[in-house]
N, C-alpha and C positions, 0 to 999 in steps of 0.2 A: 037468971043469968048463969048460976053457975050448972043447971041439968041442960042450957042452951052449949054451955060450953065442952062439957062432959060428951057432947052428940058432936059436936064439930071434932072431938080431939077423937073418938071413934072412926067418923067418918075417914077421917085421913088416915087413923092407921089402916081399914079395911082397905084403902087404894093401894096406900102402900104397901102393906103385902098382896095387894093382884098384881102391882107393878112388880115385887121382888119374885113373885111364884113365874110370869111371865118370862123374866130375864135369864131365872134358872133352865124353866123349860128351852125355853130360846138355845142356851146354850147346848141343851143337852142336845136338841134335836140336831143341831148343826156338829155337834161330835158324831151323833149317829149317821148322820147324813153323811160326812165323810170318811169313816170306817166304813160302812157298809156299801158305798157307793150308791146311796140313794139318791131320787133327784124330786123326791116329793116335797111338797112346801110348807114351809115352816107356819105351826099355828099357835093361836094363844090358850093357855092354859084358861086363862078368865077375861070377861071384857075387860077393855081399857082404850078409848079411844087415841091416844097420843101414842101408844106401841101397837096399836093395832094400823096406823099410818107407817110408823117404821118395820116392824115385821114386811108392809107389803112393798117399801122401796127393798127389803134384803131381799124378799123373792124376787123382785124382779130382777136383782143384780145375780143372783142364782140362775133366774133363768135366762139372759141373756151369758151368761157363761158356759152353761150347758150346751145352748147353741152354738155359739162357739168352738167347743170343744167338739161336737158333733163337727162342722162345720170341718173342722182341723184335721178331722181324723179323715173324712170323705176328701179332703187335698191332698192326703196323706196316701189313700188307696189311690189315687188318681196316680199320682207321681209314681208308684211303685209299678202300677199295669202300664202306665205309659214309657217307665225305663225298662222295662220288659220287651213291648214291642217296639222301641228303637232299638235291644241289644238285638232282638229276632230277627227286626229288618236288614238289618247291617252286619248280622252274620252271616245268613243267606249265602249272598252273594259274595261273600269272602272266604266263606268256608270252599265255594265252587272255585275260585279264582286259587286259593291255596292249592286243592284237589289239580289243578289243572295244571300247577306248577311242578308239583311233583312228577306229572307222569311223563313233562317234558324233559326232566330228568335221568329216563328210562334208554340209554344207549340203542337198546331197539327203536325207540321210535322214528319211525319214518322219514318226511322231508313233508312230505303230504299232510300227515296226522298233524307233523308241527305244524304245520300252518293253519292246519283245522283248531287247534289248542289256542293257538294264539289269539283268535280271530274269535273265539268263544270266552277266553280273559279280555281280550278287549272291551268285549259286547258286556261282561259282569261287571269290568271297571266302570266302564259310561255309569252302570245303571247304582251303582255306587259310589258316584260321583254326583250322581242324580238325587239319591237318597239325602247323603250330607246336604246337600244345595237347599232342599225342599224345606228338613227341618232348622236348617238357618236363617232361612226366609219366614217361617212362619215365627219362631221367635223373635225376628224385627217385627216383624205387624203387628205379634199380639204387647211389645212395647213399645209400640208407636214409633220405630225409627225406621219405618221402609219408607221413603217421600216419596210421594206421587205429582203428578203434573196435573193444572187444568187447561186441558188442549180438546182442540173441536178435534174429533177421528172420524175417520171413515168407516164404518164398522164394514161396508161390504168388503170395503178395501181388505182388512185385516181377516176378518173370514175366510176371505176370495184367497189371500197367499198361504192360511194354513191348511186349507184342502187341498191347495197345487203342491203344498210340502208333504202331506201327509195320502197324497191320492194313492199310490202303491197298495198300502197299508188298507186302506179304506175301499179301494176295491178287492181286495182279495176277503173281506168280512162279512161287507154292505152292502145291501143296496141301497145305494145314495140318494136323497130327493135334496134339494136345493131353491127356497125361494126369499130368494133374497131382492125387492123392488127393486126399482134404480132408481126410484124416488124418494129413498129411503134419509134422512135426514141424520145430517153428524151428530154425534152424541158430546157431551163433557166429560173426558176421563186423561189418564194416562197412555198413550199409545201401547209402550210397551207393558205395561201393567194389564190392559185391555188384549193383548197378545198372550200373555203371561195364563189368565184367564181362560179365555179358549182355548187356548194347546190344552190343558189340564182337564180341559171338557171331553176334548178327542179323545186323550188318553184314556180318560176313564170309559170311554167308550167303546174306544178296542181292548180292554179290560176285560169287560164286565159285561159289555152287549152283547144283540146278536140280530142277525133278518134284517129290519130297515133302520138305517139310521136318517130323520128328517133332521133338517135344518133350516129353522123359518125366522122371520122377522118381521114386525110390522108395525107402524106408527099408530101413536095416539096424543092425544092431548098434553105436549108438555113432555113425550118420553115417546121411549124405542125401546120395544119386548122384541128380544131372541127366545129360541125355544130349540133346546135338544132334544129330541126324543127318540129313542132306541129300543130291542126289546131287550126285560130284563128276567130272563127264568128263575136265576138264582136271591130274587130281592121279594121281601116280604113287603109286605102292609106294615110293622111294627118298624121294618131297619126306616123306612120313610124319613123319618122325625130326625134320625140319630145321623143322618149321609156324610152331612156337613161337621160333624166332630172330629175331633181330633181322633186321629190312630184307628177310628170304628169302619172293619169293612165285617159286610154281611158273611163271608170267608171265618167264621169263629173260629173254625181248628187253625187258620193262619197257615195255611202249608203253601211258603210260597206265593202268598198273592200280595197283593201291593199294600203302603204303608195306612191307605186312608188319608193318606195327606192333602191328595191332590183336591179335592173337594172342601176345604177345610181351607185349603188357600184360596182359593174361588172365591167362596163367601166374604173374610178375611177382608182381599184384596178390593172385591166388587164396595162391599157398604164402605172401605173408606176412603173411594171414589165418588160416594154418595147414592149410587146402585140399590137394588133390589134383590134379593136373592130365593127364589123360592123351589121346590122338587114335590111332587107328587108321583105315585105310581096308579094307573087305571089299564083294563086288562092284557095284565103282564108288560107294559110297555110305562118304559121311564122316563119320565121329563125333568130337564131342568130351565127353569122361567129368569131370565133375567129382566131387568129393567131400569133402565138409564134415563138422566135427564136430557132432553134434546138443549 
């Protein structure tokens, strides 16, 4: 009994000290780890099954932190390039509008030139008027307080009045093709939300397009696919994926060209209508696919 006991009183001090060499190392790793800013995971000096269970809940709480902190940082870069190109957007057009103020100021100037000034700060007002509107809008969507309707629409109907709004515009760019059935069947959405959507198609299309712009539609089973398609010189294969983001136009140096917005409320607005929203590019020529429920 007593060389039985002598092995028991052993045994436990040899655990005990792997448990105390563990909790040392433990510690130290986790000083190292945070002076050095390391993010490798912590391990055991010596077996121990009962710290070898808790070391691996602290790495996982390690490493869902890490992510996190990743995670923070890339929210971090977002919000600083996206307060970037909203100060760009919105200077744009105010620096032109100040520019234009000043020269009205100019005792030479004309009666004629004024009215060319004026008539050109109008046109930069609208379009900075348009700018606040857009990113107001997309910050109701993106928290839920833009309401939408469910109303049966005409989609030719609402097509049919923004190409008799927009025909000026659209012939002087395009050439138009147009196939919209007359058997075409009302979809579930918001009228004006469903208006809101298309204008922002055209737009982007006198944007950014060029040669023909189609505009088609057609049923299927349970839904109604539109389909814009334009040509697109200046769009890659890679902007593809990115169209519908926030603030992203293929335009990188930014001189000038639109916020990226309009696309971004498209999407946005179509899926929480219940919609589809999809873009491909095939050669040189852009589409964008929508698709509603009937």
């Amino acid at each position: 009994m007593g060389y039985l006991a002598v092995i028991i009183c052993l045994l436990l001090l040899v655990r005990l000290y792997a448990l105390e060499r563990n909790l040392k190392e433990g510690a130290a790793q986790l000083k190292a780890r945070r002076s050095e800013k390391s993010a490798a995971p912590l391990r055991l000096a010596a077996p121990h099954g009962p710290t070898e269970d808790l070391l691996s809940e602290v790495n996982t709480l390690l490493r869902e932190g890490e992510e996190e902190r990743a995670c923070s940082r890339r929210r971090e870069q977002a919000l600083r390039s996206q307060i970037a190109n909203v100060s760009h957007d919105l200077r744009t057009p105010l620096t032109s509008i100040l520019g234009y103020l000043q020269l009205l100021e100019d005792p030479k100037v004309t009666e004629e030139q004024r009215r060319e000034y004026m008539d050109i700060i109008k046109g930069r007002s609208q379009v900075l008027q348009g700018l606040i509107t857009s990113f107001y809008d997309l910050s109701r969507l993106e928290a839920g307080e833009y309401p939408t309707l469910r109303e049966r629409v005409d989609l030719r109907e609402v097509i049919g009045e923004l190409l008799a709004a927009f025909y000026d515009e659209l012939e002087q760019r395009f050439q138009v093709t147009v196939d919209l059935p007359e058997e075409l069947p009302a979809v579930w959405g918001d009228r004006a939300a469903l208006t809101r959507v298309y204008t922002n198609l055209i737009r982007n299309a006198l944007e950014h397009g060029e040669g023909t712009l189609t505009i088609s539609a057609r049923q299927a089973e349970g839904t109604v696919e539109t389909v814009f398609t334009n040509g697109a010189p200046e769009l890659r294969q890679e902007d593809v994926p990115h169209v519908f983001d926030r603030f992203y136009t293929s335009d990188q140096t930014r001189s000038g060209r639109n916020t990226g917005l309009g696309l971004a409320i498209v999407k946005a607005l179509s899926e929480q209508m219940g919609g589809q929203v999809g873009a491909e590019l095939a050669g040189g020529r852009f589409s964008v696919r929508l698709t509603w429920k009937r």
